[in-house]
Every structure is written in structure tokens, then in C-alpha cells.
Backbone as numpy.savetxt, mean C-alpha at the origin, in Angstrom:
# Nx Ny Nz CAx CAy CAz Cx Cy Cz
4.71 3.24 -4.41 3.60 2.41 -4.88 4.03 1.53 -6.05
5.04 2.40 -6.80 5.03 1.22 -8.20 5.89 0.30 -7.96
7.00 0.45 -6.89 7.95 -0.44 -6.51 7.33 -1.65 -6.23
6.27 -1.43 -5.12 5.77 -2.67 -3.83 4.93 -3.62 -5.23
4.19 -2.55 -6.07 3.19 -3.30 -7.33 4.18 -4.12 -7.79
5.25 -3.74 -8.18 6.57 -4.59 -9.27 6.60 -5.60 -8.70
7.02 -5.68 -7.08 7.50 -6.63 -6.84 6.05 -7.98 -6.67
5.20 -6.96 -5.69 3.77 -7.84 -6.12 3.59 -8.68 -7.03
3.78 -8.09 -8.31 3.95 -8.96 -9.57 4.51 -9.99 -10.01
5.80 -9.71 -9.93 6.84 -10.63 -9.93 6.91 -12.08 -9.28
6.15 -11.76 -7.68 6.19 -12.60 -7.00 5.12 -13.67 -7.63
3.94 -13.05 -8.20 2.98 -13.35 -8.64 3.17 -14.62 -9.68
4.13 -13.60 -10.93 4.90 -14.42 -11.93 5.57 -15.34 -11.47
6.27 -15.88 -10.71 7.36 -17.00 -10.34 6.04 -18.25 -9.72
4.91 -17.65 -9.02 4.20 -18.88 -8.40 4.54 -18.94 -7.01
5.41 -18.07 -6.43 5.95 -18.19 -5.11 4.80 -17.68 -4.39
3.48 -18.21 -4.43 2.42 -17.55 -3.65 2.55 -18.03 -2.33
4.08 -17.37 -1.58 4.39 -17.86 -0.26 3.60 -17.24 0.77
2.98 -17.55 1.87 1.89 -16.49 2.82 2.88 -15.25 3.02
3.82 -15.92 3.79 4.63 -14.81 4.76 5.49 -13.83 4.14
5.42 -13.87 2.61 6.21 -13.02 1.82 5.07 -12.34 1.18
3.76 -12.65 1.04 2.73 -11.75 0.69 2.65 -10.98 2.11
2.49 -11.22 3.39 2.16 -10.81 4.16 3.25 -9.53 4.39
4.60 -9.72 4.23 5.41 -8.79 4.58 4.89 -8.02 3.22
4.68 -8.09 2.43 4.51 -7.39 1.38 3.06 -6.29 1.78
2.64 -6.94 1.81 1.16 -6.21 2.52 1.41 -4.99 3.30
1.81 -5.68 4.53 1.92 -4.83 5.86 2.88 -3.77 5.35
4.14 -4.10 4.25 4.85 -2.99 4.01 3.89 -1.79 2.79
3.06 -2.39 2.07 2.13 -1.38 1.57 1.84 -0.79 2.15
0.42 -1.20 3.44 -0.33 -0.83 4.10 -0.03 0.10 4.80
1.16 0.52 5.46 1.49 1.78 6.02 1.39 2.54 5.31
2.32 2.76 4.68 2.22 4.04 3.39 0.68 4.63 3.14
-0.19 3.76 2.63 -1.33 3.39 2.13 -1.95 4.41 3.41
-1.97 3.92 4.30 -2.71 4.46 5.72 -2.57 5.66 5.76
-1.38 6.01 6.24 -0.70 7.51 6.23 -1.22 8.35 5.29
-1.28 8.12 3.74 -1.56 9.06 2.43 -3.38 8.88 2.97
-3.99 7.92 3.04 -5.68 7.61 3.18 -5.43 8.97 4.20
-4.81 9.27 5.37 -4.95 10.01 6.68 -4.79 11.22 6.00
-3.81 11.72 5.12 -3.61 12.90 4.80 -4.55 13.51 4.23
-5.23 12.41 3.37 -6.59 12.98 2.43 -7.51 13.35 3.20
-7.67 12.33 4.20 -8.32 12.87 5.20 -8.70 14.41 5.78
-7.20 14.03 6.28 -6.87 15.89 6.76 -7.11 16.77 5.66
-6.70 16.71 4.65 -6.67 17.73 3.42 -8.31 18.01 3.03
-9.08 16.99 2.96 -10.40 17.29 2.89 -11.68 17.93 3.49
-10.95 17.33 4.75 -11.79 17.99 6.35 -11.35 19.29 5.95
-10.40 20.13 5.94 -9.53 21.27 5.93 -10.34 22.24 4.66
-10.41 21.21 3.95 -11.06 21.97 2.31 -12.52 22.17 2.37
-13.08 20.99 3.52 -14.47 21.42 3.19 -15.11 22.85 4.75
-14.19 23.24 5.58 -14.21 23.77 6.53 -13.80 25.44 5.81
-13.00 25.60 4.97 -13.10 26.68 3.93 -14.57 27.00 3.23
């Protein structure tokens, strides 16, 4: 997470508000992002079934 933020930033700082380099940027968050959202998921369903 703090990596993809850094670079987020950075990109931010220079002005390079290029689409297709936000977009790869995104989509490479967004997995991660998904997966951990899914786990909580699971972990919660699981916790409230206790």
C-alpha cells in the first residue's frame, strides 16, 4: 500500500497526470485492495457465525 501511495504521489508531484499511467496504477492497487476487502469479508462472516 505505501509503495503504490509513493508512487501515486510522485506522479502527482511531476504533473504527469497521464490517463494510462494512472490507470495502470489503479488496476495495480485494486487487486490487492479486492483480495484484503474479500478476506475481511471472510474473517467477519467467520467471527460473526462464532
Amino acid at each position: 500500500m505505501l509503495a503504490s501511495t509513493s508512487v501515486f504521489c510522485s506522479v502527482k508531484l511531476k504533473g504527469g497526470w497521464n490517463l494510462a499511467v494512472l490507470r495502470k496504477i489503479m488496476n495495480q492497487v485494486k487487486r490487492p485492495m479486492v483480495s484484503i476487502f474479500k478476506l475481511i469479508l471472510l474473517g467477519s462472516s467467520k467471527n460473526l457465525e462464532l
